[in-house]
C-alpha positions, -999 to +999 in steps of 0.1 A: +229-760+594+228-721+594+226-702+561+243-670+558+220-662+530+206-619+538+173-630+526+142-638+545+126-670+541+090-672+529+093-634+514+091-625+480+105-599+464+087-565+458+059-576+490+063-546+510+072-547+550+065-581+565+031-575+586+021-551+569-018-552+569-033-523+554-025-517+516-031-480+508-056-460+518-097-477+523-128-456+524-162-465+535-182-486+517-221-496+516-232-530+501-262-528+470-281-560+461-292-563+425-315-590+411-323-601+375-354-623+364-334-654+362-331-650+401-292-643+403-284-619+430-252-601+425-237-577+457-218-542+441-202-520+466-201-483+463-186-454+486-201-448+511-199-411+501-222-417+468-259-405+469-286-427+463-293-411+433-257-417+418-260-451+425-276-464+394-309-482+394-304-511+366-269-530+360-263-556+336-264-592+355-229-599+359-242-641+359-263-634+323-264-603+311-300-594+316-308-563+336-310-563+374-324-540+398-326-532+438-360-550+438-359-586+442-401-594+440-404-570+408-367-579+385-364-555+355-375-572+321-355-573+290-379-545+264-377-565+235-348-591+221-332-581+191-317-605+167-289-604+155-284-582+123-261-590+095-242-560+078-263-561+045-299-557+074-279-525+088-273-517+047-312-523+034-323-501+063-305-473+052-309-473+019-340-479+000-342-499-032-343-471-060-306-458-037-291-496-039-303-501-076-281-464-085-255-472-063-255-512-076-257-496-117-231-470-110-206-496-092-212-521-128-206-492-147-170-486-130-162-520-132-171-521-173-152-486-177-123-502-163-123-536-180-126-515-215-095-495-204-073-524-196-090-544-227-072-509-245-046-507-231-038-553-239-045-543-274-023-509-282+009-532-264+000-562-281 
């Protein structure tokens, strides 16, 4: 049974001539191996255009986030873990405890002020 349908079977809209192979424009490209301490090895591609020393010599371990580098017998090691800081650690460090004692006796002292206003304010309506 013929279809007089204009459209071509197994195309999709938008996909370009059919055979069309090469999709814009490719440049040269060399292959870097990078290897973290938990013996991942992740492959990154740059242009083959980049200097050595543009490439860069650590990236994060796309596998576990620990730093890799081009050396596979001698893996960078993390410096030092850091825990994980609440916002009142980040506070304490910058402030020391004479700061958060003002800071903590001015703040009561709005608070006071403003409950004697509206305690005022209650009465002189009431």
């Amino acid at each position: 049974m013929m279809s007089n349908s204009s459209s071509i079977r197994g195309a999709r809209v938008g996909a370009g001539p059919m055979g069309e192979q090469d999709r814009g424009h490719h440049v040269q490209r060399v292959a870097r191996n990078f290897y973290c301490s938990n013996n991942h090895e992740s492959v990154q591609f740059f242009a083959a255009t980049v200097n050595d020393v543009d490439v860069p010599i650590e990236i994060d371990c796309p596998h576990c986030g620990l730093p890799a580098g081009m050396d596979k017998a001698n893996p960078p090691q993390v410096a030092k873990i850091e825990p994980y800081k609440t916002h009142l650690a980040y506070v304490k460090e910058r402030r020391s405890d004479d700061e958060a004692s003002q800071i903590l006796d001015e703040a009561l002292q709005a608070i006071r002020e403003r409950r004697e206003r509206a305690a005022a304010a209650a009465k002189a309506r009431g």
